[in-house]
N, C-alpha and C positions, 0 to 999 in steps of 0.2 A: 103540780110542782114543775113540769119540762116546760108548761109554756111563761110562766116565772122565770125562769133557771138561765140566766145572761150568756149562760156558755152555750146555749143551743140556739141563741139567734145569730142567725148570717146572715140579715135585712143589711147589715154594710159593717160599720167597721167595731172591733171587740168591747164591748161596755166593762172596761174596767172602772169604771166609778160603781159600779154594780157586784161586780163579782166575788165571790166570800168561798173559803176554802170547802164550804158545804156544797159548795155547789157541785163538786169537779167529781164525784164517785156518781151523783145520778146521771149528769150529763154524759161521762164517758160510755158507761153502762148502757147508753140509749142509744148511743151513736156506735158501740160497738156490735148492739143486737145489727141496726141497718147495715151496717156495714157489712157482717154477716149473711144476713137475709139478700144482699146484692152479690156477694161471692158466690153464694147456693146459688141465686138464680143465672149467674150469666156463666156457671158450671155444668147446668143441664146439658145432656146430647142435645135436646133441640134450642138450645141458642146458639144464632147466630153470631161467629168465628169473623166478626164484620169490628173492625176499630170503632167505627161512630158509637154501633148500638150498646158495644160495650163498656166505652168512655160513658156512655150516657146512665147507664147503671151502674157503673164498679167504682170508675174515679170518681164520679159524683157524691157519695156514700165516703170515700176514704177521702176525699179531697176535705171532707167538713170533719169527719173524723181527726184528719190531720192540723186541719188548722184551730180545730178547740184545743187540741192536746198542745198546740204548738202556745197558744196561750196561757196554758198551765205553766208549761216548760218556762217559757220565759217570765213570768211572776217570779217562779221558784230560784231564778238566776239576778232577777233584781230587786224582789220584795222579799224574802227568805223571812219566814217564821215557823214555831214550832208546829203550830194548826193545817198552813199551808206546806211545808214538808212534810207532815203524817198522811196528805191527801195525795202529794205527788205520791210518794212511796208506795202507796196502797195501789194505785192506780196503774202505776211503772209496771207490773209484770205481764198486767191482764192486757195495755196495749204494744207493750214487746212482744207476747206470743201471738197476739191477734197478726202482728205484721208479719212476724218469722213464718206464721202457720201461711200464711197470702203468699210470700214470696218463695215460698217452697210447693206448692200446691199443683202435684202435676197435672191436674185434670184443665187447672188455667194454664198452665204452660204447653199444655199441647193446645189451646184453639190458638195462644200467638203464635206456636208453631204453625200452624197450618193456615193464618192468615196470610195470603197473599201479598206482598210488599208491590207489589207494582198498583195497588189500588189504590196506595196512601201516598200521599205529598211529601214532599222531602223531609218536614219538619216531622211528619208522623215515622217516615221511614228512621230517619235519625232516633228519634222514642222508641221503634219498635227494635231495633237493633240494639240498645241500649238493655230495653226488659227484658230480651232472650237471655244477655251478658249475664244482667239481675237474677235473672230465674236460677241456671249455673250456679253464681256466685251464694244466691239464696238456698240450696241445697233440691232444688225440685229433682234432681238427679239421684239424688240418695234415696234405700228405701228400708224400711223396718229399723231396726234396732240404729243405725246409724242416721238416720233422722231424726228420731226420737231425741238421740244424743244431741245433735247439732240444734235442735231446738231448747235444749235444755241449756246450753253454752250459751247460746242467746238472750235468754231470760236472765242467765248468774251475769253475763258480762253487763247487762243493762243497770242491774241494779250495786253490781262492784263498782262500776261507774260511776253511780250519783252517789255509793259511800265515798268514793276518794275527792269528788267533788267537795263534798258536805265534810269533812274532815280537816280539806284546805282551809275551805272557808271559816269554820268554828276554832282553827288552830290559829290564821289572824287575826280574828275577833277578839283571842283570848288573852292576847296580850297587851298590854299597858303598862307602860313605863311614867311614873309622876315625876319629871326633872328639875332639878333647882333652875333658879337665874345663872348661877355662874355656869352649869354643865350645859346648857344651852347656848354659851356664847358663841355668837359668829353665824349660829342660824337667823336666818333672812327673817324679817318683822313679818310679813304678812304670816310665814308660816306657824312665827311665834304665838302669833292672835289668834290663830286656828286651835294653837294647841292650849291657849289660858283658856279661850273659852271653854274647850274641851273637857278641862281640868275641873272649872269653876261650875261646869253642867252638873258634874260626877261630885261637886262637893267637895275636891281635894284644893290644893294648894296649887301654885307651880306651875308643872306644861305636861300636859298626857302626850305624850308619843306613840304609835301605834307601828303597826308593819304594814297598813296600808300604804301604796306609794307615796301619795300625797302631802305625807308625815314621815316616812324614812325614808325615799330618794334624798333632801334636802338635809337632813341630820347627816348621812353617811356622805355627803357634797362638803358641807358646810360648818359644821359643829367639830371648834377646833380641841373638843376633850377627846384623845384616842379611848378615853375609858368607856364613855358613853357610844362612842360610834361601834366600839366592840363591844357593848353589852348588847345595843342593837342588833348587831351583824346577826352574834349567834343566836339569839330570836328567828333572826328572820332565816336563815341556811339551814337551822335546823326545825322547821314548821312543820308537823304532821308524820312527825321519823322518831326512830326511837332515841333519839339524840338530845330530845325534845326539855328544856328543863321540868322540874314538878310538875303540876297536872296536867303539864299539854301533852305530856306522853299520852294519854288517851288518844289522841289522834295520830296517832302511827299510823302510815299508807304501808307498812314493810311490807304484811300478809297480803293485805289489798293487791297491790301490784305484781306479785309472786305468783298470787292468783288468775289475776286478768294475764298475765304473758302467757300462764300453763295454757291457759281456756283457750287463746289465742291459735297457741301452735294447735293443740286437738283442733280446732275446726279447721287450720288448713290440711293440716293429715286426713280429714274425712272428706276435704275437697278433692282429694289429690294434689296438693300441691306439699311441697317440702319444708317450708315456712310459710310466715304469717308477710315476711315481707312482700312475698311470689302472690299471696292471694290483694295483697292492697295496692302492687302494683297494675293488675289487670283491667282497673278502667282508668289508667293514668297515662300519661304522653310517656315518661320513662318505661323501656322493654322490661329491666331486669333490675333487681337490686345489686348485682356486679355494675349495671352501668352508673347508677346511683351511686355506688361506693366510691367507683373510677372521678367521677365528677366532683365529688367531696375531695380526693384525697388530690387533685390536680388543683381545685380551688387553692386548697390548702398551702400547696406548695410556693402558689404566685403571690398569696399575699404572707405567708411567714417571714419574711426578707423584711416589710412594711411593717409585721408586728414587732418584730426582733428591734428593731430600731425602735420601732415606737416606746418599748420598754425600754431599752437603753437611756433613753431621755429622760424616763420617769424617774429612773433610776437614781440617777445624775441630780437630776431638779431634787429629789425628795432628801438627798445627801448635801445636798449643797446649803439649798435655799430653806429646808424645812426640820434640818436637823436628824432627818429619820434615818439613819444607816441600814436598817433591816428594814424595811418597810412589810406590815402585814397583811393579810386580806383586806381587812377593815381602811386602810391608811389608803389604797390606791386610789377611791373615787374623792376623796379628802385631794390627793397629793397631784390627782387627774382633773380636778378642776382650779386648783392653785395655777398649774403650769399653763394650764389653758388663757386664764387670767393674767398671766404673768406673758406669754408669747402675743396672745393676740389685744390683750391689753383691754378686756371685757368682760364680765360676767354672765352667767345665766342670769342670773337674777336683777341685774340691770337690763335686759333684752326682755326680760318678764311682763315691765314695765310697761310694754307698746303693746301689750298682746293680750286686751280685755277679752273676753268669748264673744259679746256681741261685736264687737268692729273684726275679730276674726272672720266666723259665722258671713258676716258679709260681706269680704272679700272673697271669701269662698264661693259664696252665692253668687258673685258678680262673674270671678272666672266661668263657673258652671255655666252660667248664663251665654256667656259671652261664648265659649268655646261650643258649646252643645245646643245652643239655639232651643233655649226654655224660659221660662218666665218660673224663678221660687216664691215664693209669697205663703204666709203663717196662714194655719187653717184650723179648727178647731174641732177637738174628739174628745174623747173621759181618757183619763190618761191615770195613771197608775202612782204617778207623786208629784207634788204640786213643780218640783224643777223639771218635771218630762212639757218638750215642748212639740208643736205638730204641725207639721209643713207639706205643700203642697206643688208638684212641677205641671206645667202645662205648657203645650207650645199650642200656639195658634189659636188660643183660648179653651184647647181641647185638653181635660185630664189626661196627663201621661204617669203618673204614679204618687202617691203618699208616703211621709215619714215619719215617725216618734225620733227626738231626741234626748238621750237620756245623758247630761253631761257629768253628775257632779258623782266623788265617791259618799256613799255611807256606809253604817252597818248595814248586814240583811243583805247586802249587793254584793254578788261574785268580781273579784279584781278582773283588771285586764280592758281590754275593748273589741267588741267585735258588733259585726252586720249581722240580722239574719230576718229572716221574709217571716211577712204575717200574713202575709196573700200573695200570689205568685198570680203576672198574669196569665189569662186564659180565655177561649172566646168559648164561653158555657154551654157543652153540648143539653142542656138542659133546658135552660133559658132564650140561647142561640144570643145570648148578650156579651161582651166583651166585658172581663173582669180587670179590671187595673190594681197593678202591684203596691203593697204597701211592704215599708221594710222601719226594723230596729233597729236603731243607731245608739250603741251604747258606748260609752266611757266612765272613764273615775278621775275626774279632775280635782280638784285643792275645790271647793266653794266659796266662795266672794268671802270678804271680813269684812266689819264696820259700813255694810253700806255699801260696799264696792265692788265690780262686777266681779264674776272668778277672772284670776290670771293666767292665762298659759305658761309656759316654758314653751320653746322654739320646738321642742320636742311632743310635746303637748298637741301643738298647731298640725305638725306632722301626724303624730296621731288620727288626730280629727280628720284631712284628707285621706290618710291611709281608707280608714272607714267608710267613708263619704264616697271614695274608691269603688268600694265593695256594693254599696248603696246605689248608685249609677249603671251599674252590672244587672242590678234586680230589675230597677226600675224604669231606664230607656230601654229596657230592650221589647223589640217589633215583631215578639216570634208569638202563634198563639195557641203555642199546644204547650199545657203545663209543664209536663217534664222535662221538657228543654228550652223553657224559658227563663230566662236573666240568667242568673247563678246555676240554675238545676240543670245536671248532664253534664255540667263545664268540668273537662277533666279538673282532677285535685288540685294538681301540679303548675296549671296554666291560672286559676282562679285568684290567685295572689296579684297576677300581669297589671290587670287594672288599678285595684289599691296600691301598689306598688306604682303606677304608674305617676297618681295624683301626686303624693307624694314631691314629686321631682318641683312644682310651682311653690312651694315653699321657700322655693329656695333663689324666685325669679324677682328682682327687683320692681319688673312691672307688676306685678303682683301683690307683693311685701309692701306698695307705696298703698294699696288703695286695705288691708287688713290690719293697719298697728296706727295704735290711736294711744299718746302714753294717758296711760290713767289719771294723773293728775293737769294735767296743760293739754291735752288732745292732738299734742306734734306727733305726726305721724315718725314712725322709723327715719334716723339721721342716715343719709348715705353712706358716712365713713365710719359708723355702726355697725351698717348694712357690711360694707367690704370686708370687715374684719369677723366677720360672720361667715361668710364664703371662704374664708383665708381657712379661717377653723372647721370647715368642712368634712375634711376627712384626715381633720384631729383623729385619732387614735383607730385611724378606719382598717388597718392593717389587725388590732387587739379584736375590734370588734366584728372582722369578718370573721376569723377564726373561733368567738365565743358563738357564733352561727353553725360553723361547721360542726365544733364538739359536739352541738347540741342533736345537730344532726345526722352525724357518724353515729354518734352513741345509738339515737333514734333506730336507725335501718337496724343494727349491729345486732340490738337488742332486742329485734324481730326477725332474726334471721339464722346467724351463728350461735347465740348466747343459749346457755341452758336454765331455765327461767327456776329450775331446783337449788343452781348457784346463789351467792348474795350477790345485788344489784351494785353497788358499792364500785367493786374492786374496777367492772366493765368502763365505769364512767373515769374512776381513774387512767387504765391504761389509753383509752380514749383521749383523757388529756396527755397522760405520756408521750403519744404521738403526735396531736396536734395544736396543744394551747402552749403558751408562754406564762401563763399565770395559773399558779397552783394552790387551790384552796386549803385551808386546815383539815385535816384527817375527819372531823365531825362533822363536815358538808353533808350535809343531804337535800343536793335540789332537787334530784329526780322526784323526790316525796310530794314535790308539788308542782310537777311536769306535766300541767292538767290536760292541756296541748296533745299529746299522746298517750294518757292515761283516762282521757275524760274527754277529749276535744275531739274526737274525728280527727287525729292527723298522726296515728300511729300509722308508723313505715311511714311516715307522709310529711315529715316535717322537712325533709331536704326540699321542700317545693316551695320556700320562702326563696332559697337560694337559686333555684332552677328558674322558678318565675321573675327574679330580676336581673338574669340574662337575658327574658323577654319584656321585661317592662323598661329595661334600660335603653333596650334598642329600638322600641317603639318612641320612646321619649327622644331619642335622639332625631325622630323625622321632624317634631315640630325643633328642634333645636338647628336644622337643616334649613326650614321656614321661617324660622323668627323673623320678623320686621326689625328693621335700623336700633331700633330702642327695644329690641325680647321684645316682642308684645306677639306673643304665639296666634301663628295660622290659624284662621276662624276656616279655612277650606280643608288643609291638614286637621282641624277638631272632626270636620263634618265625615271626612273619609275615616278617622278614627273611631267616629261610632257606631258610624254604618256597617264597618267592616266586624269590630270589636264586640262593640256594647250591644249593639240593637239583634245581632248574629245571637248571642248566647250561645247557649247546649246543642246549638241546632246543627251546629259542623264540626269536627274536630278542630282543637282549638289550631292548630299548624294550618290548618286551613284558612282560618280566621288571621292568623298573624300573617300568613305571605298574601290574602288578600290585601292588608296594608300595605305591608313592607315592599312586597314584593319579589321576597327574596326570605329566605329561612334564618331565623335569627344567628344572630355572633356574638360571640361573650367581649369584642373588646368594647362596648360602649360599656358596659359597666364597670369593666378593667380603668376607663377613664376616668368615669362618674366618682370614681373610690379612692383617685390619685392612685391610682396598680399601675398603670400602662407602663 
């Protein structure tokens, strides 16, 4: 069976046109005996307390462990079925305790105790300081009945996790909405086609609408019925909560979540620490969650003036021009893109129109190109569904990393968009071969209608760099010891810099000229398109740093102060009390699918969207220092940007990496700028 079994080969890159949810209990099984049989051995008194010999037997063993598991994980996040979630599940606690029992294991934490740092290279010194932190944070300090516990916390959190994952997901799934032609008036045609075929798939009549974004972003934009835009709403605020109408109440995350904050605090009370926020802040650039808080509630302060106004307008417009005197939750993104329309004289969905994926895709590629000195080009691997596509960077004719990109939404595929490594590189103490990075690029974009390619929204396009961002991070980077290469070791906090970075070229005319191709005639973006685009820039950016903040306050607040025996509710409310200008209906429950900090690695950690574009904003500002006559950004500013940034990774703390750019420790007024705050 194992030398069958597609999840145990590492000959190069994952055979998913092979892989079948049978496969994932032998293979884990096999790779977790080795892995095992490598902890016993490089445990012995008489092994040698030497980095090399030990990389050569330990990470070697977890590193294939890690990267088949990492292949199950992400099937389970883009191909979701009943077969392949009874295999994850089954499989989720046997490699949680495998890892918690590793990173707790004092008899390994005392050889990297006692390995000498002066004998390692900076790249290994930075990983070995890093795994003492780990060892600490992983409980190798505790002993008897309170690690027993801490390992049990471990196991319950892993698999609370992927129920409130699986709960979000089966609670969008579940619902469908069949709409007439009149209730749908004023939504955009392509999205229309999206939803008849939808409809006509399922054998109904009409237009299926869903609570993916793809199909309610635009209804709750554009669909001038307030009745259907609020039957949507509440769909969608109340997913996976007890709020939930008829059957979806099954997916209630309430117990879920109540659960995962109690487990939370217990393991920082057996670390010694007071909260959960004190134990997430310890491998990040922020000191304290007071200085977190401080930073949230000063943000807070400089752009309320901006949101306060920015609602006064809507206010105004929605009374005026649309008839609404009370305007309700449901009506704002309705009454927020009217005015939009109405001031800057454009739609989304006229800007849609320029922004096919492939002529994106290769603007993108062209920047990358051009700023980062690489060569992208399509390359070919078994890919998981026939829309995942596979690319290749190389400079100088030499491989420097691989990509999957996974654009379109379906069912079975977790919302959202995010990066994440399918091989990190490493120069294989095993092989003595240098292993080049491969990474996921996923999204959930609208898929093409009738023939025609998918279309962005400007937001969409943003997306795809945000990621593309993160992507770049993995994969130029020149470090060759796994744990601190690309993304791994990069504090939490600072890991956003780069994606956040890309981002800002969306917004560069040199850029915009050579990515929009209108779908019908192939005229690239009209210039006075373009300006009234920039004009609407930081439309509503005063509302929307603040829906930042809440989300963020709330985050620390609710890892820190909050008694997780309370209801979650009340927290998010006074939250907004203090900091939003827009208050939801009493039935809101977004937290319920806050996956980000309940499922995403970013509990206590979501203030690092906001922290990280006070650094991405001020690094962007160097090429905006450089631009050429015409924006066409510094190809010398690229190369210092990734030398310093990208190619550094985990390997130095990230303050290290930013004032080797900058030169100087970052400042919040370039994003105070970027945002119209200043």
């Amino acid at each position: 069976m194992n030398n069958a079994n597609p999840l145990l080969d590492f000959s190069d890159l994952p055979l998913f046109d092979r892989i079948r949810p049978e496969h994932v209990a032998p293979a884990i099984a096999t790779l977790l005996a080795e892995a095992e049989a490598a902890l016993d051995t490089v445990t012995q008194p008489g092994f040698p307390a030497e980095w090399s010999a030990m990389s050569r037997t330990l990470d070697v063993a977890t590193e294939r462990l890690g990267r088949a598991w990492g292949v199950v994980s992400h099937l389970n996040g883009v191909a979701d079925t009943p077969e392949l979630r009874a295999a994850y599940n089954a499989a989720l606690p046997q490699v949680t305790e495998f890892y918690t029992r590793l990173g707790a294991d004092e008899r390994l934490y005392a050889k990297y105790k006692s390995m000498d740092p002066a004998a390692l290279n900076a790249e290994q010194r930075q990983a070995h300081r890093n795994a003492l932190r780990g060892f600490v944070l992983g409980g190798a300090e505790l002993r008897g009945a309170a690690k027993e516990r801490f390992a049990a916390i471990q196991e319950r959190l892993a698999a609370l996790g992927q129920k409130f994952s699986e709960n979000a997901l089966d609670a969008t799934d579940a619902f469908a909405y069949y709409a007439t032609a009149d209730e749908v008036a004023g939504v955009p045609e392509d999205v229309l086609a999206a939803a008849r075929a939808a409809a006509q798939a399922d054998g109904r009549d009409g237009y299926k609408l869903t609570l993916k974004l793809p199909s309610y972003l635009p209804v709750m934009q554009y669909a001038a019925s307030s009745a259907l835009r609020q039957r949507l709403y509440r769909a969608y605020v109340t997913r996976a909560s007890d709020q939930a109408e008829g059957d979806a109440s099954q997916y209630d995350n309430t117990a879920t979540m109540r659960d995962i904050l109690q487990l939370r605090r217990d393991e920082a009370q057996l670390l010694g620490y007071a909260n959960f926020g004190e134990v997430s802040l310890v491998p990040k650039m922020a000191q304290s969650p007071v200085e977190v808080i401080d930073f949230l509630r000063t943000l807070a302060r400089k752009a309320r003036p901006f949101a306060e106004r920015d609602l006064a307008d809507l206010r105004q417009f929605a009374a005026q021009d649309l008839k609404l005197a009370d305007p309700q939750a449901w009506d704002w993104p309705y009454a927020g893109e009217k005015l939009k329309e109405a001031r800057y004289a454009f739609s989304e969905q006229e800007v849609k129109s320029y922004f096919p994926l492939p002529k994106v895709l290769a603007g993108l590629f062209k920047i990358v190109e051009t700023l980062f000195e690489v060569g992208i080009r399509r390359d070919s691997a078994p890919v998981w569904h026939p829309g995942v596509e596979f690319y290749r960077i190389e400079r100088g004719g030499q491989l420097v990393g691989q990509f999957y990109l996974d654009p379109g939404a379906r069912p079975g595929k977790r919302g959202g968009a995010w990066m994440d490594d399918a091989r990190s590189r490493w120069l294989r103490p095993d092989t003595g071969r240098l292993q080049t990075p491969v990474a996921y690029l996923v999204c959930n974009f609208a898929e093409g209608v009738g023939g025609q390619p998918p279309l962005l929204t400007h937001d969409d396009a943003i997306t795809l760099f945000h990621e593309f961002g993160h992507g770049l991070h993995h994969m130029l980077t020149q470090v060759n010891e796994h744990d601190v290469s690309g993304i791994s070791g990069v504090e939490w906090d600072a890991v956003e810099l780069p994606s956040q970075f890309m981002e800002n070229f969306c917004w560069e005319w040199s850029v915009l000229r050579h990515m929009t191709a209108h779908v019908d005639t192939g005229e690239p973006l009209p210039r006075p398109l373009y300006d009234k685009m920039v004009a609407a820039r930081n439309y509503q950016s005063g509302m929307q740093t603040l829906r930042q903040i809440e989300f963020a306050l709330f985050d620390m607040l609710l890892h820190t102060s909050f008694d997780p025996a309370q209801d979650i509710p009340p927290l998010l409310e006074a939250v907004r009390g203090e900091v939003a200008v827009l208050h939801p209906p009493a039935y809101s429950r977004t937290a319920h699918t806050f996956s980000h900090i309940f499922a995403g690695g970013y509990a206590a950690g979501y203030y690092s969207y906001k922290w990280a574009e006070v650094l991405s904003a001020d690094a962007y500002a160097a090429f905006e220092e450089t631009a050429s006559v015409d924006g066409a950004p510094s190809v010398e500013t690229g190369r210092r940007y990734r030398q310093a940034i990208l190619e550094a990774g985990g390997s130095r703390p990230a303050m290290e990496s930013f004032k080797a750019f900058r030169g100087r420790e970052p400042s919040i007024d370039a994003l105070l700028r970027h945002q119209g705050m200043a």
